[in-house]
C-alpha positions as CSV (number, residue, x, y, z in Angstrom):
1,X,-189.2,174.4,-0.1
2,X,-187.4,174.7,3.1
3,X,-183.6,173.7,3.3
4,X,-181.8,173.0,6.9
5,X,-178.0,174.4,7.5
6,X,-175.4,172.1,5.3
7,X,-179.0,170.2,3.7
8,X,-178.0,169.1,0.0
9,X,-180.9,167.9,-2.3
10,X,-179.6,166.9,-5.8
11,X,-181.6,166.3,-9.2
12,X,-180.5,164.5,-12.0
13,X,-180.7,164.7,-15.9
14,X,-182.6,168.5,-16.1
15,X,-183.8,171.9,-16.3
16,X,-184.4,174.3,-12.7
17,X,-184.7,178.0,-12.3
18,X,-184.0,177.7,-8.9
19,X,-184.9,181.2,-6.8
20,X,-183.6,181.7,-2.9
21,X,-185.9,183.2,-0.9
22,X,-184.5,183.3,2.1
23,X,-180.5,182.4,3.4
24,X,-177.8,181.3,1.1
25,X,-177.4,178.3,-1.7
26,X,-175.0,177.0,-2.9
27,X,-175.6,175.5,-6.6
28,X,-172.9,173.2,-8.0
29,X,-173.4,171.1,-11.5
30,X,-170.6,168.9,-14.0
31,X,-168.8,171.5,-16.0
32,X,-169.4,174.8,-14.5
33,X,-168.6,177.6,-11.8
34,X,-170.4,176.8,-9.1
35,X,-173.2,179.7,-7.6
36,X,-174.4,181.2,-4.6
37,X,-177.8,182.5,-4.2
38,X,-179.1,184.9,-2.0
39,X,-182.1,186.1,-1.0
40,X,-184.0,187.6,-4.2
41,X,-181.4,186.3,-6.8
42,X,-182.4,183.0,-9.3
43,X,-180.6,181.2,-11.4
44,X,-181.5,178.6,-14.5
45,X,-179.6,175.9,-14.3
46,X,-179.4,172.8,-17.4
47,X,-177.5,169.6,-16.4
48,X,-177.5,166.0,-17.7
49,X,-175.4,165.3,-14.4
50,X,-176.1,166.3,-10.7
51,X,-177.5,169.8,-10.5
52,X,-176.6,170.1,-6.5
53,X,-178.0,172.7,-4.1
54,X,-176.6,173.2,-0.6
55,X,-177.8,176.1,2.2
56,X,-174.9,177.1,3.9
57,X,-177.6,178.3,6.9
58,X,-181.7,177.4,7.1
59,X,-183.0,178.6,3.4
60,X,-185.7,179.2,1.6
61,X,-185.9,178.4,-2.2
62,X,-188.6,177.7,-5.0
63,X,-187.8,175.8,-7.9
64,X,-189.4,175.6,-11.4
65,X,-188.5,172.2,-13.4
66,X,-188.7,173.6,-17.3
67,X,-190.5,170.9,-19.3
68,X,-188.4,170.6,-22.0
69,X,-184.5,170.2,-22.3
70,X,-183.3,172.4,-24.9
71,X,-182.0,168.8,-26.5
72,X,-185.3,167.2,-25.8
73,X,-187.1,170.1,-28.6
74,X,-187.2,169.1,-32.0
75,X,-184.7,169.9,-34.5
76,X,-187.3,172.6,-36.8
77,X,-187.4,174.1,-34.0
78,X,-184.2,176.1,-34.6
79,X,-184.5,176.6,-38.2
80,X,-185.9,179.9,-39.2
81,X,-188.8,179.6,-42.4
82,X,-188.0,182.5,-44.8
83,X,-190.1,183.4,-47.4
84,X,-188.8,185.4,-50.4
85,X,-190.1,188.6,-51.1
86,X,-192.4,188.8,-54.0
C-alpha cells in the first residue's frame, strides 16, 4: 500500500503488524507512545480504538490484520494441562 505525504488511513477495533517499506510512519493508537517506522522496521500493533498511521513523506507500507484478538481467543487457551507424573 502506497501512502501520499501527511496521508492518514485509520482502522478500528484490531490487530496490524504494520511493516514500512519505504519513507516514514507515523503510528499513533489510545493509550500508548506513539511510533515511527522506517524503512525495514515493523511493528504489531492491538487497539480497540483508532490504530492511526500517518507518512510524514510518500511511503510505502504492508500490513497483516492478525485474525484473532488476543481477547477474541478462548479462555482454555491460556491454561496450561499438566499431567502428574506417574
Amino acid at each position: 500500500m502506497n501512502l501520499s505525504k501527511n496521508q492518514v488511513i485509520r482502522f478500528k477495533n484490531t490487530t496490524l503488524n504494520i511493516h514500512c517499506l519505504s519513507g516514514i510512519l507515523w503510528l499513533t493508537w489510545p493509550d500508548s507512545h506513539d511510533r515511527i517506522l522506517k524503512p525495514g522496521q515493523s511493528a504489531s500493533v492491538t487497539s480497540r480504538g483508532d490504530i492511526c498511521i500517518q507518512a510524514f513523506c510518500p511511503s510505502a507500507l504492508r500490513l497483516d490484520k492478525v485474525k484473532k484478538r488476543w481477547w477474541e481467543l478462548p479462555d482454555n487457551i491460556f491454561k496450561k494441562r499438566i499431567t502428574p507424573a506417574q
